[in-house]
C-alpha positions as CSV (number, residue, x, y, z in Angstrom):
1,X,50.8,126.6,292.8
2,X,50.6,129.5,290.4
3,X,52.6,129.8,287.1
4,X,55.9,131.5,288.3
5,X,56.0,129.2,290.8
6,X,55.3,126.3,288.6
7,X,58.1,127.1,286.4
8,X,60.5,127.9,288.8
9,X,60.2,124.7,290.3
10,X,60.7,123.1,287.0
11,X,63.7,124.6,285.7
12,X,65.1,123.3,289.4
13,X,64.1,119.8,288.6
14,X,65.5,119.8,285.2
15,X,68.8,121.0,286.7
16,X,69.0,118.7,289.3
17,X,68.5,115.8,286.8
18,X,71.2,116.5,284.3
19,X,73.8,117.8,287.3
20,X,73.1,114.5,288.9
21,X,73.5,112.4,285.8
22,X,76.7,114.4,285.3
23,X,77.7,113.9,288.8
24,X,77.2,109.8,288.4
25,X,79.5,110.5,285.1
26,X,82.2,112.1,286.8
27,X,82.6,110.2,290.2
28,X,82.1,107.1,288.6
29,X,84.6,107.8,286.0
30,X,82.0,106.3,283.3
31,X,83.3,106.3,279.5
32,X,81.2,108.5,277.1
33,X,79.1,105.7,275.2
34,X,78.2,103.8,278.9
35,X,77.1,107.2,280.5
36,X,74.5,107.5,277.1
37,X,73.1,104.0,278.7
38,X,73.0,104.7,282.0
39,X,71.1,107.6,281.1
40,X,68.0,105.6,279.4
41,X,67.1,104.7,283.3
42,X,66.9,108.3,284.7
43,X,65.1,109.4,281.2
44,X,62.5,107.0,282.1
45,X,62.1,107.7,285.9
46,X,62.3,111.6,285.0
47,X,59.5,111.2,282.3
48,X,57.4,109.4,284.3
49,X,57.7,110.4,288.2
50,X,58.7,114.3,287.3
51,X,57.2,115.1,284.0
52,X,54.5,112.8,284.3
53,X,54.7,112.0,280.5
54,X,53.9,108.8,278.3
55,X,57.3,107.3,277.8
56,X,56.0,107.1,273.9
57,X,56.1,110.8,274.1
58,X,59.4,110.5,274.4
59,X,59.9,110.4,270.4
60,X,56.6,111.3,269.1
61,X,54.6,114.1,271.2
62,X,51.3,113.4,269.3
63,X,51.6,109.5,269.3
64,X,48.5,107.9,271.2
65,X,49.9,104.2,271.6
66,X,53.6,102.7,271.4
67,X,52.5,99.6,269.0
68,X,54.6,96.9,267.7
69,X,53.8,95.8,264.3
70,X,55.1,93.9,261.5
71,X,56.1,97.4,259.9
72,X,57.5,98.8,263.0
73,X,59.7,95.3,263.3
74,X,60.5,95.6,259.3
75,X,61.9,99.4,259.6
76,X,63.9,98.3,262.6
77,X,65.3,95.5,261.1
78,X,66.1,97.3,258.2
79,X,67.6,100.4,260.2
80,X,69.9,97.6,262.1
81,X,70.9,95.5,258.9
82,X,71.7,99.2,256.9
83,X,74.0,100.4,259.6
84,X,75.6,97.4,260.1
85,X,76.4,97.2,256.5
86,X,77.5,101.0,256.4
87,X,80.2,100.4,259.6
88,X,81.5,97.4,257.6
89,X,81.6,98.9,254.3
90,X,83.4,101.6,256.4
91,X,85.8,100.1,258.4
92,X,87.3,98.0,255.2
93,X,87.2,101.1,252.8
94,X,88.0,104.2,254.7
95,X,91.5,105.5,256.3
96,X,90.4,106.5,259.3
97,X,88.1,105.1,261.8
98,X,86.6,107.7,263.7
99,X,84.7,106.4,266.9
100,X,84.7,102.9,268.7
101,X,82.2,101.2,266.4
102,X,81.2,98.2,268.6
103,X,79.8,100.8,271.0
104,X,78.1,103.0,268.5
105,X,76.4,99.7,266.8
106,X,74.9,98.2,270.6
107,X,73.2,101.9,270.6
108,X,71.7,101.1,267.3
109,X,70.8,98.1,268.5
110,X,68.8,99.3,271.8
111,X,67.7,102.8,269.6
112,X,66.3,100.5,266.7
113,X,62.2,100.3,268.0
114,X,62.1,103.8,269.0
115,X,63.5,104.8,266.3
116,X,61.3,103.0,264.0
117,X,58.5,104.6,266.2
118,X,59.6,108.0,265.6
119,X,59.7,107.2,261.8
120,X,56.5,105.9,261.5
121,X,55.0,109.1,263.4
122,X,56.4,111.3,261.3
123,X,54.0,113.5,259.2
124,X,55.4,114.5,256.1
125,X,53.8,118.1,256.5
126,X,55.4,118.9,260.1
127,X,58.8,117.6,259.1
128,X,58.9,120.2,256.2
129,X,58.1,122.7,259.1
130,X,60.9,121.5,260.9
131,X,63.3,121.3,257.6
132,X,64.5,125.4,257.6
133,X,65.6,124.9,261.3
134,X,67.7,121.8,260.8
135,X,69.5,123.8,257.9
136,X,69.9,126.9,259.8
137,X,71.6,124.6,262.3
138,X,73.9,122.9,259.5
139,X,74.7,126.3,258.0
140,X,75.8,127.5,261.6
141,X,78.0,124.7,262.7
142,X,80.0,124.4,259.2
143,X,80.2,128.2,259.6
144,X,81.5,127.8,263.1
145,X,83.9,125.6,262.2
146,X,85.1,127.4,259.4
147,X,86.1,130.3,261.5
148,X,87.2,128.8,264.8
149,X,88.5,125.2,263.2
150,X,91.0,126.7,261.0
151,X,89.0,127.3,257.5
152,X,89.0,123.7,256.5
153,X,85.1,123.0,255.9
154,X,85.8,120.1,253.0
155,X,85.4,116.5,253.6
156,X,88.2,113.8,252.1
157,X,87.3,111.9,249.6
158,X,88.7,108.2,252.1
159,X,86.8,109.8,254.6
160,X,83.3,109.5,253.1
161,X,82.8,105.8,253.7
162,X,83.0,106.9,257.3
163,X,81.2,109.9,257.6
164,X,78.1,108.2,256.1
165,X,78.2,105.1,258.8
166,X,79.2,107.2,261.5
167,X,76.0,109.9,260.5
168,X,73.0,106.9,259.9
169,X,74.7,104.8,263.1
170,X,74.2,108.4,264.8
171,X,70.9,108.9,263.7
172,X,69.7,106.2,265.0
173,X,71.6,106.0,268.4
174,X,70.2,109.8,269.3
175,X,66.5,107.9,269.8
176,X,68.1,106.5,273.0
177,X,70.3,108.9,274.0
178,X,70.9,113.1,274.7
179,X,68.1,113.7,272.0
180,X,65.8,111.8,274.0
181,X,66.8,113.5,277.2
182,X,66.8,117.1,276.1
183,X,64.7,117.3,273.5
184,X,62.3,114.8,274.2
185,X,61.5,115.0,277.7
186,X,63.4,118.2,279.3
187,X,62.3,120.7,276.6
188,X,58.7,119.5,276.4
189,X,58.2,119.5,280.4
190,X,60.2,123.3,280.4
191,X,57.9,124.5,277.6
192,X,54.8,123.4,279.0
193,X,51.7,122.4,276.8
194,X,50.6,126.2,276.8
195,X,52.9,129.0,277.4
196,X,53.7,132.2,276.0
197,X,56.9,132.9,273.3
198,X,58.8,134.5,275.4
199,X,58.8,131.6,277.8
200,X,58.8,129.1,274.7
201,X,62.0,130.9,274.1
202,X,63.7,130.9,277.2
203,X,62.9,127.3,278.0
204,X,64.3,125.9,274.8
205,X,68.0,128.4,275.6
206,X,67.9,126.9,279.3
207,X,67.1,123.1,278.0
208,X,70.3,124.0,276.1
209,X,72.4,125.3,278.5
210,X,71.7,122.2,280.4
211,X,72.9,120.3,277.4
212,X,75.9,122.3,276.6
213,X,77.3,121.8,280.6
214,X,75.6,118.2,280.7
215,X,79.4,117.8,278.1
216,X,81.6,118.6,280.9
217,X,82.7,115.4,282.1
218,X,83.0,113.9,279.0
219,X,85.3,116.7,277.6
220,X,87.1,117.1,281.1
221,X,87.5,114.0,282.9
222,X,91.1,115.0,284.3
223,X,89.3,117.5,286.6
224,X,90.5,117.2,290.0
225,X,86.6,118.1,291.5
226,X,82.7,118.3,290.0
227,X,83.2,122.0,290.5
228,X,86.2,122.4,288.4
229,X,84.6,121.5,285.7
230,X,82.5,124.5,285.5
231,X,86.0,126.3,284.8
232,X,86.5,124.6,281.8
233,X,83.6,126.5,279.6
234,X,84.9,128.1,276.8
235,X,83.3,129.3,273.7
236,X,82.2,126.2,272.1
237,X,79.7,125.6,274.8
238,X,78.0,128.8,273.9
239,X,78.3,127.2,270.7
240,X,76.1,123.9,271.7
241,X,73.9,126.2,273.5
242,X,72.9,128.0,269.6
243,X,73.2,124.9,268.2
244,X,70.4,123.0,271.0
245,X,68.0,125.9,271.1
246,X,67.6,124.9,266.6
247,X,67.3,121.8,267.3
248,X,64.4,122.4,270.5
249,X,62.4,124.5,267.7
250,X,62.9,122.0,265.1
251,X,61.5,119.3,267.3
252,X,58.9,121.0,268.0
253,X,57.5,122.1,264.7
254,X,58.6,118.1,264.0
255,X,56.6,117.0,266.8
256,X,58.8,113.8,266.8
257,X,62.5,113.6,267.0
258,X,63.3,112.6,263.7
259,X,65.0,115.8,262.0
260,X,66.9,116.4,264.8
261,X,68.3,113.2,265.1
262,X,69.4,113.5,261.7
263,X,70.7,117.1,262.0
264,X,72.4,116.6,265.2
265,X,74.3,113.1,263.7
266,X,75.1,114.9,260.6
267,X,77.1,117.7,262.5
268,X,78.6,115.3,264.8
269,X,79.9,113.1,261.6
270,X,80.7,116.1,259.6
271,X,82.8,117.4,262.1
272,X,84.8,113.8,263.3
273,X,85.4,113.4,259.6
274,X,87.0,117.1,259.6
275,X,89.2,116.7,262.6
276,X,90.5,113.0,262.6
């Protein structure tokens, strides 16, 4: 098969993965938090029937072995114990809750190993490579928000003790979840081990498109079909799709998931503080 054909064909199975994840959402009427779990099970069949990957890969492209170790299980247990502490601190000191935390904690739960993975991977050198891309992202989205949210870019001061739980909790729970989907397996299979930058380019926009549409259900679950939710794209999406294609370079210059985990729960907390 030569090259065109080769990437055709992956951009179709991509596609067909997320729009069938999306279509198990929709008729199935799953709530947000459950869909993120029954995604781990197509993750794992994409990465290894379709992309043909190491599920380790997954987290840390480089990594050779998914080991666990008596540091591995200490960083876990420590990653668990800390956001446990920051949901309770949070929940008795803020005003405002500002997502089911019972849910959000189970993710941490499952996310706590590969997470600890990732961490462990990570050289100190390639996440500095990765840093200008995860603030280019955090400059965008506050500066979105400042000129389609209504101006307020400020955080309450009650608010704090749940923006912190809600961003570590976050952090953690995007090792299992939509990080893991699009930028640890989509992206790298799109991308290729060897391809040229305009192709590194276009892959990580169309890994993002995927991810900006893959929101539909969860933002429209009144639609009346799985095609009317295509009607519902406004701006924002083009939105996610900026925001995904900084986080697909960031990961790569990374070569693990970690600062994009952390970006990605730091917008999502920043902005939940801001409009709840």
């Amino acid at each position: 098969m030569n090259t065109d054909a080769l990437l055709v064909r992956r951009y179709l199975e991509c596609s067909a993965f997320v729009l069938l994840w999306m279509a198990a959402q929709f008729y199935f009427r799953i709530w947000p938090i459950a869909n993120q779990l029954v995604g781990i099970p197509l993750t794992v069949l994409f990465q290894i029937a379709v992309a043909r990957r190491p599920l380790r890969k997954l987290w840390a492209f480089d990594a050779t072995a998914f080991r666990v170790d008596t540091r591995m299980l200490v960083i876990a247990a420590g990653v668990v114990l800390g956001c446990g502490a920051l949901l309770w601190f949070g929940r008795h000191h803020a005003a405002a809750g500002l997502e089911p935390r019972g849910g959000l904690f189970l993710l941490v739960l499952a996310a706590a190993l590969p997470a600890a993975f990732a961490l462990r991977q990570q050289r100190a050198g390639d996440f500095g490579r990765a840093l200008p891309w995860v603030l280019l992202a955090a400059v965008f989205r506050v500066g979105w928000h400042w000129v389609w949210g209504g101006g307020a870019i400020a955080i309450s001061p009650e608010k704090l003790p749940d923006f912190f739980a809600i961003w570590a909790c976050e952090t953690v729970a995007l090792f299992l979840v939509d990080e893991v989907v699009f930028r640890g397996a989509i992206d790298p299979y799109l991308k290729g081990e060897a391809s040229g930058r305009l192709h590194a380019c276009c892959s990580a926009v169309f890994c993002s498109i995927l991810w900006s549409i893959w929101h539909l259900p969860s933002y429209f679950p009144d639609a009346r079909s799985f095609g009317a939710l295509f009607a519902r794209i406004s701006p924002w999406y083009l939105y996610v799709v900026v925001l995904g294609t900084l986080f697909s370079f960031a990961a790569r210059k990374a070569r693990t998931l970690v600062p994009t985990a952390i970006g990605h729960a730091l917008g999502n907390a920043y902005i939940l503080a801001l409009i709840r």
